[in-house]
Each structure stands twice: as C-alpha cells, then as structure tokens.
N, C-alpha and C positions, 0 to 999 in steps of 0.2 A: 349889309355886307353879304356875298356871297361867296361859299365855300364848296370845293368839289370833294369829295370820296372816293376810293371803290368802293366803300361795304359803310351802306349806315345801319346801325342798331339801333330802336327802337324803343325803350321801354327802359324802366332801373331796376327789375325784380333779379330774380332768380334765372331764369329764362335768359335774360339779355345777360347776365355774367357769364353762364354757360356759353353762351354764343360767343363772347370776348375773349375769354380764357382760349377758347381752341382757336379763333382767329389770328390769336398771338402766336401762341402755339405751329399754326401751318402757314400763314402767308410770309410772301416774302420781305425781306425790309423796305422794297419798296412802294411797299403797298399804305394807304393811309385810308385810316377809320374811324369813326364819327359814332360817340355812343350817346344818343340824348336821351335824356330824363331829369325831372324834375322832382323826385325823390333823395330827399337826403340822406338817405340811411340804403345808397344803391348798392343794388346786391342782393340785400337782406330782408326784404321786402318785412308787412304785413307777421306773417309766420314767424319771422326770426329775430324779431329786434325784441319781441318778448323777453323782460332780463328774471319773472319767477319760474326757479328751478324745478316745478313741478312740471311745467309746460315740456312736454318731450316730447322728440321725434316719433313719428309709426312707425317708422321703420328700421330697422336695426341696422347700428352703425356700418355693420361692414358691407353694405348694400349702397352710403350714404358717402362713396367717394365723387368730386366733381369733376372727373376726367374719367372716363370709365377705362382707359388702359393705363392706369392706377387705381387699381381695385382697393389696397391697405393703404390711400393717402391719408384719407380721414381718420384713422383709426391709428394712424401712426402721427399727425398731427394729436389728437386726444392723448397719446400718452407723453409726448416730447412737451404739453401743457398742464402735467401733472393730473392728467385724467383715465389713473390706468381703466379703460371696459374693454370689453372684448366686443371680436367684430357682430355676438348678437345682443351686445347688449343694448340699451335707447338712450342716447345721450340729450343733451338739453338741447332746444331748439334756440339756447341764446351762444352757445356753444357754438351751433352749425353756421351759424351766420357768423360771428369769429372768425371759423377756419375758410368761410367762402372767402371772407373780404382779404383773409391772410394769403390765399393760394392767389387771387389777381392782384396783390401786391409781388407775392416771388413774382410774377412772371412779368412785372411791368420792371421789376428793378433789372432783368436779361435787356440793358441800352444795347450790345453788339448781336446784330443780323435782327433782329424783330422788327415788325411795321411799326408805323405810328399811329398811336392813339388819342385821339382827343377827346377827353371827356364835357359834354355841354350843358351846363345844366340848366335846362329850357323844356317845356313842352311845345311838345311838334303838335300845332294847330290846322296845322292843313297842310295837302298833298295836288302838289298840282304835275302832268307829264312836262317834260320842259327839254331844250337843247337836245334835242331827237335822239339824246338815249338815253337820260337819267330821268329819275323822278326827284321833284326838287321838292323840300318841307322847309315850312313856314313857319318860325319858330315862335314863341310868346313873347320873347326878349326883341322880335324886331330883324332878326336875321333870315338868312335864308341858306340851308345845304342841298346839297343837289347829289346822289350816291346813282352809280352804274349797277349795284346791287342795294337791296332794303331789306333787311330780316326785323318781321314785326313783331315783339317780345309783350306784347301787354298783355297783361292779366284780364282780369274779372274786378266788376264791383262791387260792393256790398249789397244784398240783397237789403230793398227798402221794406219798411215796413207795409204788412197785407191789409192793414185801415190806416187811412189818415186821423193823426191824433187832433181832429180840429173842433173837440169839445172838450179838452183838457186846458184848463187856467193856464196861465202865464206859471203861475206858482209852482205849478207838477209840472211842467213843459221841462225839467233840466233833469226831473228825475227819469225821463225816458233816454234812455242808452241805447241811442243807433247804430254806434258801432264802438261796440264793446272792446277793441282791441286798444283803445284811448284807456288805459288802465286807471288814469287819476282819479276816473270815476268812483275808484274801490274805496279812496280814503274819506269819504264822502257818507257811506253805509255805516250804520250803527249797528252792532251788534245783534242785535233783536228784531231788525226791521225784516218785513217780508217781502221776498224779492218773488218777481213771477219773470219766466225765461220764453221767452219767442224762439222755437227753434228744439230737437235734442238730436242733433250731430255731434261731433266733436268738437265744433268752437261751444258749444251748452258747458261739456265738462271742462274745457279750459277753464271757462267760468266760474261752475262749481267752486274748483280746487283754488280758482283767485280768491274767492271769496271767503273760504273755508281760513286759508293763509294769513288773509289778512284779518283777521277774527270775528267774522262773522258767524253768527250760532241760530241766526231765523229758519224759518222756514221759506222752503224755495220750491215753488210750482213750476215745474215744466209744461208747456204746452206744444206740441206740434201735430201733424196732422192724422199720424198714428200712434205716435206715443212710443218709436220703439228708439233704444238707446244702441249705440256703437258696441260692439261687446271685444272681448282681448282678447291679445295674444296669449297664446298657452306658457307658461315657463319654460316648457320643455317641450320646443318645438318639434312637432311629428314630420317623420320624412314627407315632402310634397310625394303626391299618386301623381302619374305621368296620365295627360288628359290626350288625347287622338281629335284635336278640333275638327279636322275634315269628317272622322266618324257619328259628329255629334250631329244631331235632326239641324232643321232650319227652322223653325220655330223655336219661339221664347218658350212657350209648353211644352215643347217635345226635349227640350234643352233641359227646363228645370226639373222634368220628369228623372231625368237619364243623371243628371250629376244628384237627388237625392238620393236615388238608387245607388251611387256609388258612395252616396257618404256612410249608407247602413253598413259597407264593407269592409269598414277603417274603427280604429280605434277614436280618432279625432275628425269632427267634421272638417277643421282645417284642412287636413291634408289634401282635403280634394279643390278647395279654395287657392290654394299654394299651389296643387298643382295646374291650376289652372291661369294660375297669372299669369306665366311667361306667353300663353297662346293668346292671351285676352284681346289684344289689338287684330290679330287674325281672325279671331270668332267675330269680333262686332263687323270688320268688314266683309265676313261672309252673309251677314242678316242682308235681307232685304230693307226698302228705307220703309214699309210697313212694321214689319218684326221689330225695325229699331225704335218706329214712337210707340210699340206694343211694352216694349221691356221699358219706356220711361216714364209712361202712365202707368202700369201695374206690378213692375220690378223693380222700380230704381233703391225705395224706401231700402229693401230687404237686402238687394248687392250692396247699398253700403254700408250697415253696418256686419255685412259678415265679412267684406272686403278689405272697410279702410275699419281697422280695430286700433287698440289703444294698447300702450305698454303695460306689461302683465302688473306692477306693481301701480302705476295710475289706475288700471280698471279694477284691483282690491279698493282702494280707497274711495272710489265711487261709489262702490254696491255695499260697501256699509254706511253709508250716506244715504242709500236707497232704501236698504235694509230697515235703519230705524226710522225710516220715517221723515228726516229730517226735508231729503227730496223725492217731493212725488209726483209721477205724470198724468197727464192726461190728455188723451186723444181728442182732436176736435177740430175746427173751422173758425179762426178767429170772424167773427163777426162785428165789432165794436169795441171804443176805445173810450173809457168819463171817468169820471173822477165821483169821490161821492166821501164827502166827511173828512174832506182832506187827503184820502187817499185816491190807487189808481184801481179801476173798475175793468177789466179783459172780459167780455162776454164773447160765448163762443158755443158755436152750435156743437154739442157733444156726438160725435161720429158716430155712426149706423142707427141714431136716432135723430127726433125733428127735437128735442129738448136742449133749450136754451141755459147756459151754466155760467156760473159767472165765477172769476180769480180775483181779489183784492189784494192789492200788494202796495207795498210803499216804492219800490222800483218795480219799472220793468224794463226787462235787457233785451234786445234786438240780437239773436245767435240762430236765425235763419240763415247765416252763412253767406256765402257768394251768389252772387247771381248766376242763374245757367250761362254757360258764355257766350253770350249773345254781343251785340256790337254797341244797343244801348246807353251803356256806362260810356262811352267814348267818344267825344267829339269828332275826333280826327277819322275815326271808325265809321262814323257815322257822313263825314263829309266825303271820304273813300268810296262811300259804297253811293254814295249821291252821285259821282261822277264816274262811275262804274269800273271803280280800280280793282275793288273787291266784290264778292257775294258772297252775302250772307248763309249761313247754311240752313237750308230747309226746313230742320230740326230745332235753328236757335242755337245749336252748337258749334258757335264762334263763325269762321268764315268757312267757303269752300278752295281745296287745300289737294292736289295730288299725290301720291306715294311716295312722290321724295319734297314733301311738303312744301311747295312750289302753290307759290297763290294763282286761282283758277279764276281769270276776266278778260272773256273773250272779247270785253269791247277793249280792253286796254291798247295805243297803238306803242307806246315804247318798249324797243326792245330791252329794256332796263330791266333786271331780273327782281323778282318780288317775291320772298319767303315769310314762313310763318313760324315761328315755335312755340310752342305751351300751350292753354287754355284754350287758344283762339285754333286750333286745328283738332279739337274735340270730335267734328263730325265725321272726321276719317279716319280719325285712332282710337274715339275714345276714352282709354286710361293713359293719358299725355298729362295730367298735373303731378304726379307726384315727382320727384329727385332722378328715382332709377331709370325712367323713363325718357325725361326730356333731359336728360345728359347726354341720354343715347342718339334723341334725336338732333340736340344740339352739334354735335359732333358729323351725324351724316350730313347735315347741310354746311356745313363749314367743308368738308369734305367734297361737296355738289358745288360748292361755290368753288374752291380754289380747280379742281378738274377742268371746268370751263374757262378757268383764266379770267 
C-alpha cells in the first residue's frame, strides 16, 4: 500500500512529539502527516517512561515547557495534577513524559481547522527518492509512504559494551546489564551482592538510587575512564554572569583559560556555566572543525559534568553514598571481561599507569550511556547515507545539517525537503539533546516548513 504526505515524521521520542505538537499547531487543515515509529510508549522515550520517583529531570521545571511560547505549560500542568513545584524546582522524569503524552492529546482532541495526523506504527526500513518530488520509506509492516517533506527525529543507541563478554558462562551471561534502563533487572539483585558499573554519567546515578530504592546495601564499583561524577545544581541558584562569545579566543585553551578566570570572579562557579549556556550553540559553531575534536578528546569528560549536573537533592544522596564508601570509583580502561568463582571479573588498565586491576562483582551494569550520535545504531541511517541522502558528520556527530537544520546531500536529486532534529544535528549545534533546546529547534523547522508551503 502506498500513502502520500506533506510532512512525514520520523522517529517516537521526544524530538518527533515536539516536531508533531507544532505541526498541529501551524499547518493548515488541509495538510496531512505521517508520524512513524515503532515505539510504544511514543513520545516518552527511554528518559521518561522511568516510573521511580527518584529519577528527576536536570533541568528545572519552568525551563521544561513543550511549546516554548508557553513557557508555565508544564508547571501549570504539575500543579492542575496535584504537584504543587515551582518553576525551579526538578520534577520526576515519569511526570514529564505524562504531561508530554497529555499536551499531544489536547491538541489532537482540537478535530476543527487542524491537519491530519496519522499515527503508524512501523519502522521505516529504507529510504528510496521516488515520484520526482518525494522521498518515499519503506516500512517493516510491508507499506510504503512517500512525504514532500521528512523531519528525521531519531535518537541515539545505547552505547555497547567496550569488551566483548565472550569468556563469561552461559551462567553469568544475564547477570551483565546492557541496558540498564530495563529496570526488572533491579528485582533480581540481593541485598548484599556487589554490583560494578560501566560508565559514571548520569545514567551511573539513575542506577545508583534504583538500586539503593529497591534495597540494595552492597557495594558498587564505578568504573569509567576518569572517574569523574556529574556534580549539582546549587539550591540556590546564582545569577547566570553574561558570557560575550565573539570576545572569547578560538581555541579550546584559550577558551577554558578565559572562563576559569572568570569563575575566580563569582561566588559559584555555576554562574559562569549558566551564563554560558544560552551562547553555547554560537560558540561551538564559531570553533574550527580542529578546535572541535580538540574539546572532544580532551574536554568533553569535564563539560559534562560541570554542564549536565543533577538536582540539588539527588546529588546530596549520592555523595553520601560516596562519602561512606558504599560507592567507589575508579579511573581506568576496561580491558577484559571472565568470570572466576562464580562471579564476574572487570580488569582494567588503571589510568596514567601501565598496572592492570581487577573489579569482582556479582553484576555488572552497562551505564556508558548513549552512543556519540553517529548513524551506526540505525539501519535506515545507515541505508540513507549508502545511497547518499545524508552525510554523516565528520566528527560522528549525527549527520551534516545546515542552520535551519536542513539536511546537507549534494547528491540527492529530489526536490523533496529533508530535516533533522535532536541528537542527529549534534555536529552543528552541539547542545541540541536536551528539552530547552530542541523544542526551540523543533518549532523553527515547523516554522521553515510551513513558510515554504
């Protein structure tokens, strides 16, 4: 069967709601839309289908509206569900997904003057140019659509593991946790057992506090490749310092010279983090594409945990987890993965030495995070860029993508318009995963699309 469009969507996360919501929002009634995804919980992705209330957003509620000219949706949603915070405070992340899936309900129940929406749920397996102006996809259910425009919403994969577990039994093979965000795993762990963790980002401390919750009392070894943890928000957030990005050097050194000098200035080193976020997409594109794999071999570690931090009251409950011992890091190079007495054996080359260390644990958790957004993880990604719809970016981050996020393939011959949002236009924004961000940019391409007609 084949179906036409103007606007097909791409993906079921975050990303592809945002894109939906304001499609609704600006096209006309007679326009008709196509959202595929094979996710069932669309919308909500990964991040938000988590239902323990420890799991909180970074970012603070009144920052965390999905329409950004409705700044108090979300926060007026929170209190109209019996959740009086305020717009700084960090609501649940099973909350946010809630209010996502409730806000493309109001606007799907508006039947007078909106377009039509079809929701399909299929993955789009291939992309071929077709009827000399669409792009037509090829669905897993056996269909086929065809859109005059494509906004491509897919995420990132889970980063795999850095050894192949392929000297570990059958036996220990279910105690390795590839992707930890499968929570059933939790009811599984005894009390007592020691867990060792692949990764300390913020999916590490999700972990942690699942663990912690569901009564777990062992010990828990971190391991990543510096050891260093996400650190918080302040309680009492300091005014943002207003950052002049055209003033700052073009070097990644001459950069982190100039903003520590300014954090000796301030009461809180935040403030000069905060004030630098709003520039942030400006400064990365002012680097050169040297300066930019300079900051992601020797900077990335450090920008994110002073960047992406953690709500002031999750990051108390960690550091006295750290405090007494219970979790403790260490820097190093996973080298090997065996098993040895029944348990599981992590050896791993200990960082700025050649000395080989070993972790023994009865689990170990996979919380290296997402994969760089590379194209990888994605078949259809991968079949795109085979037949040169897309290119990849340089850097591994996601595709290449112009300023009104317009996907760049000069071989392509249809004039059929091809956009990007979220993860996969990393290499030309940058800080595009979080909320504040790709709502904003959701909205200018819905804006880029209906202007063109």
């Amino acid at each position: 069967m084949h179906l036409a469009y103007d606007v097909i969507v791409v993906g079921s996360g975050f990303s592809a709601i945002a894109v939906t919501c304001n499609l609704i929002e600006q096209l006309p009634a007679s326009a008709k839309v196509a959202v595929v995804g094979d996710d069932p919980g669309f919308g909500r992705g990964t991040a938000y289908r988590t239902e323990l209330y420890l799991h909180r957003l970074n970012v603070p509620a009144g920052r965390m509206s999905l329409l950004p000219h409705q700044p108090d949706d979300f926060v007026d949603w929170l209190k109209s569900h019996g959740r009086p915070l305020q717009a700084g405070d960090f609501a649940s992340r099973s909350d946010y997904g809630l209010y996502v899936r409730d806000t493309l309900a109001r606007l799907l129940r508006k039947r007078d003057g909106r377009c039509r929406v079809d929701f399909i749920k299929a993955k789009a397996a291939g992309c071929v140019e077709r009827y000399s102006s669409t792009l037509a996809f090829h669905l897993g259910n056996g269909d086929e659509i065809a859109g005059k425009t494509v906004v491509l919403c897919l995420g990132v994969g889970n980063a795999t593991l850095p050894v192949a577990p392929d000297g570990i039994p059958p036996s220990l093979r279910s105690r390795i946790i590839e992707n930890p965000w499968r929570l059933s795993w939790l009811r599984r762990v005894a009390p007592s057992d020691a867990v060792c963790i692949l990764g300390s980002g913020l999916t590490m401390i999700d972990q942690v506090l699942a663990l912690r919750a569901h009564g777990h009392r062992g010990r828990i070894d971190v391991l990543s490749r510096r050891g260093l943890a996400p650190l918080g928000h302040a309680w009492k957030p300091p005014v943002p310092l207003p950052i002049d990005v055209q003033a700052l050097p073009d070097t990644i050194s001459g950069i982190l010279k100039t903003l520590r000098a300014k954090s000796r200035t301030v009461a809180d080193w935040r403030a000069v983090m905060d004030g630098l976020r709003p520039a942030t997409q400006a400064l990365w594109q002012r680097l050169s594409g040297e300066e930019r794999a300079r900051f992601l071999r020797h900077a990335l570690p450090w920008w994110n945990i002073h960047r992406h931090r953690v709500a002031p009251d999750v990051f108390d409950r960690f550091e006295k987890l750290v405090l007494d011992g219970t979790v403790r890091f260490h820097a190093g190079f996973l080298k090997s993965l065996g098993a040895e007495e029944g348990r599981l054996v992590a050896g791993y080359r200990v960082r700025a030495a050649r000395e080989i260390a070993e972790i023994r644990a009865d689990w170990l958790v996979n919380c290296t995070g997402m994969e760089r957004a590379g194209i990888s993880h994605s078949p259809l990604l991968k079949e795109m860029s085979r037949f040169e719809l897309i290119v990849p970016d340089p850097l591994g981050l996601g595709i290449q993508v112009d300023a009104a996020s317009e996907v760049i393939a000069p071989s392509r011959i249809s004039p059929a318009r091809l956009f990007a949002v979220g993860a996969l236009t990393a290499g030309q924004f940058w800080e595009i995963t979080a909320v504040p961000d790709i709502r904003v940019q959701a909205k200018a391409v819905v804006e880029e699309i209906v202007s063109r007609g």
